[in-house]
C-alpha positions in Angstrom: -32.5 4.9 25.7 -33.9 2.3 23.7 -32.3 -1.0 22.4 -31.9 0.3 18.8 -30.6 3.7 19.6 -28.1 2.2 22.2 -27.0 -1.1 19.6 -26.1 1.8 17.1 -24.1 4.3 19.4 -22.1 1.6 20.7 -21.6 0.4 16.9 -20.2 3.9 16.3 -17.8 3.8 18.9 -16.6 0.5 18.2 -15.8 1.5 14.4 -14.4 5.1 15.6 -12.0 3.1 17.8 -11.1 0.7 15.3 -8.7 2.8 13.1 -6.5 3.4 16.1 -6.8 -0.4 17.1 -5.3 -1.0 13.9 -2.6 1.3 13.8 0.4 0.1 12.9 3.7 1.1 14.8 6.5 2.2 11.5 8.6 -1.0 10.7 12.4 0.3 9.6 13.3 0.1 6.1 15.4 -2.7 6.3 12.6 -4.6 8.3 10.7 -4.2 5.5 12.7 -4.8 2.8 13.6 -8.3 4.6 10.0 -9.2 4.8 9.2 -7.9 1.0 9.3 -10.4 -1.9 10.5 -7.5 -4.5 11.5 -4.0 -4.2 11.3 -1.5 -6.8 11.2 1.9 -7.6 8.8 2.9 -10.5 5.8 5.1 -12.3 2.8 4.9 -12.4 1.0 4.2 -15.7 -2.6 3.3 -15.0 -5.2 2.8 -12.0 -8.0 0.4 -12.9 -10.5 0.2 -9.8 -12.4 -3.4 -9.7 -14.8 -5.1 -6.9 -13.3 -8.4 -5.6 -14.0 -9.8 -2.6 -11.4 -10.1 -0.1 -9.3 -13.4 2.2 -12.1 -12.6 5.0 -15.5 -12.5 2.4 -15.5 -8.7 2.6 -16.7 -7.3 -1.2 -14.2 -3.9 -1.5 -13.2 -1.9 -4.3 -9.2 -2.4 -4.7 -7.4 -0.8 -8.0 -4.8 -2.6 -9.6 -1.9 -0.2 -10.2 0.5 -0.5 -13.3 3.8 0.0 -12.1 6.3 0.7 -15.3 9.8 -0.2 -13.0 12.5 2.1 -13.6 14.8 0.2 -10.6 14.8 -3.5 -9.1 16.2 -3.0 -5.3 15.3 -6.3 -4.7 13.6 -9.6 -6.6 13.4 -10.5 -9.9 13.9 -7.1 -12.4 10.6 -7.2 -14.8 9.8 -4.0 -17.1 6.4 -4.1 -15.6 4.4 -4.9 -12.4 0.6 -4.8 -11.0 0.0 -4.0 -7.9 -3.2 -4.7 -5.8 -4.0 -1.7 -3.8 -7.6 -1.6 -1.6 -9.4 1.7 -2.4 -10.4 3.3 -5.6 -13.2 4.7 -6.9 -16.4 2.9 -9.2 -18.7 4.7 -10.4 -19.9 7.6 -7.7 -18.8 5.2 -4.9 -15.3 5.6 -3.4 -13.5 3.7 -1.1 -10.9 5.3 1.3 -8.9 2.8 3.0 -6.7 4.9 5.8 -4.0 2.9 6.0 -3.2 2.8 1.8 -2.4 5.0 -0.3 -4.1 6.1 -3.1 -2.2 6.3 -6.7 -3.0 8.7 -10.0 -0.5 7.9 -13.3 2.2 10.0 -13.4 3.4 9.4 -10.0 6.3 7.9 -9.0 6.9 6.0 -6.1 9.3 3.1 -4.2 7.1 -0.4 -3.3 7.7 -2.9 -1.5 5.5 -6.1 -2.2 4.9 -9.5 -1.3 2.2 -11.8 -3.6 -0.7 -12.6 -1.5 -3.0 -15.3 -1.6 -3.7 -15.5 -5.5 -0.4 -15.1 -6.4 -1.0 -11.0 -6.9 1.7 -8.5 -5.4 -0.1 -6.6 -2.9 1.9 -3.5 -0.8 4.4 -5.2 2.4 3.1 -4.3 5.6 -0.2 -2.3 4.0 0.4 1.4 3.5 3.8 1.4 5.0 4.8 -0.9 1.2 4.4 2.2 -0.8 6.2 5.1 -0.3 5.4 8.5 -2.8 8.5 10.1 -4.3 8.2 13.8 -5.5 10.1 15.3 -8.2 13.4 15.5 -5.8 13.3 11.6 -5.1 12.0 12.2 -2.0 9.1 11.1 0.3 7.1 13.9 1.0 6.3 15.1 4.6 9.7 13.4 5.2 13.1 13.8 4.8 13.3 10.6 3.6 15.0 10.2 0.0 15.2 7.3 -2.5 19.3 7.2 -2.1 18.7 5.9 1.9 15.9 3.5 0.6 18.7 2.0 -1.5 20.9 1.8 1.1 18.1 0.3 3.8 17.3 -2.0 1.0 20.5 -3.0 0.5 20.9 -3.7 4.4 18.0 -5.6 4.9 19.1 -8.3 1.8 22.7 -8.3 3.8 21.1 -9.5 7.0 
């Protein structure tokens, strides 16, 4: 095989491994409440995708969501919030980041946040800071509802 083709294939498998590398074993709610700067339950209002370039130099799309807070669990209570979220879509380039998730307005959903580098709330813990609620305030493909993230919120400021 030559040099080129075998650089390339073992470049593949490195980044093909690398999602499960990076998985990240669930934190309780509690956990990750305790490690959160704010908590709070809110909609949606706009997604605004934007290049910046990241702590490690890395250029990547990230969308600011506008969070209109309709419940504090935990840090100051503001009417408002943005939240810096990797992925998004400019132009006809899209970024999928497997371990966020992506936001449309209109939906409704509990975030935990800490303010990274540049001051900006960014999710706790990555993808496992933003949990979706439907319609029936719960988290879909779970049977997680917003009443027990209350009341693991609740336990983790207690600790």
């Amino acid at each position: 095989m030559p040099p080129v083709v075998l650089r390339t294939c073992l470049l593949l498998a490195v980044v093909a491994v690398s999602p499960a590398v990076h998985a990240q074993v669930p934190v309780p709610l509690a956990d990750r409440a305790r490690g959160a700067d704010r908590v709070v339950v809110g909609q949606v209002t706009s997604v605004t995708p934007a290049w910046q370039v990241n702590e490690y130099g890395d250029r990547l799309i990230v969308s600011t969501v506008r969070v209109a807070v309709t419940e504090t669990l935990k840090g100051t209570a503001t009417p408002s919030l943005d939240v810096d979220v990797e992925g998004g879509t400019i132009g006809s380039l899209t970024l999928h980041v497997s371990d966020q998730v992506a936001f449309v307005p209109g939906e409704r959903a509990a975030f935990f946040l800490k303010r990274n580098a540049r001051g900006r709330f960014v999710p706790h813990l990555r993808g496992q800071g933003l949990l979706k609620l439907d319609r029936f305030n719960r988290v879909p493909g779970s049977s997680l509802t917003l009443d027990q993230i209350r009341r693991e919120v609740a336990a983790g400021r207690g600790r």
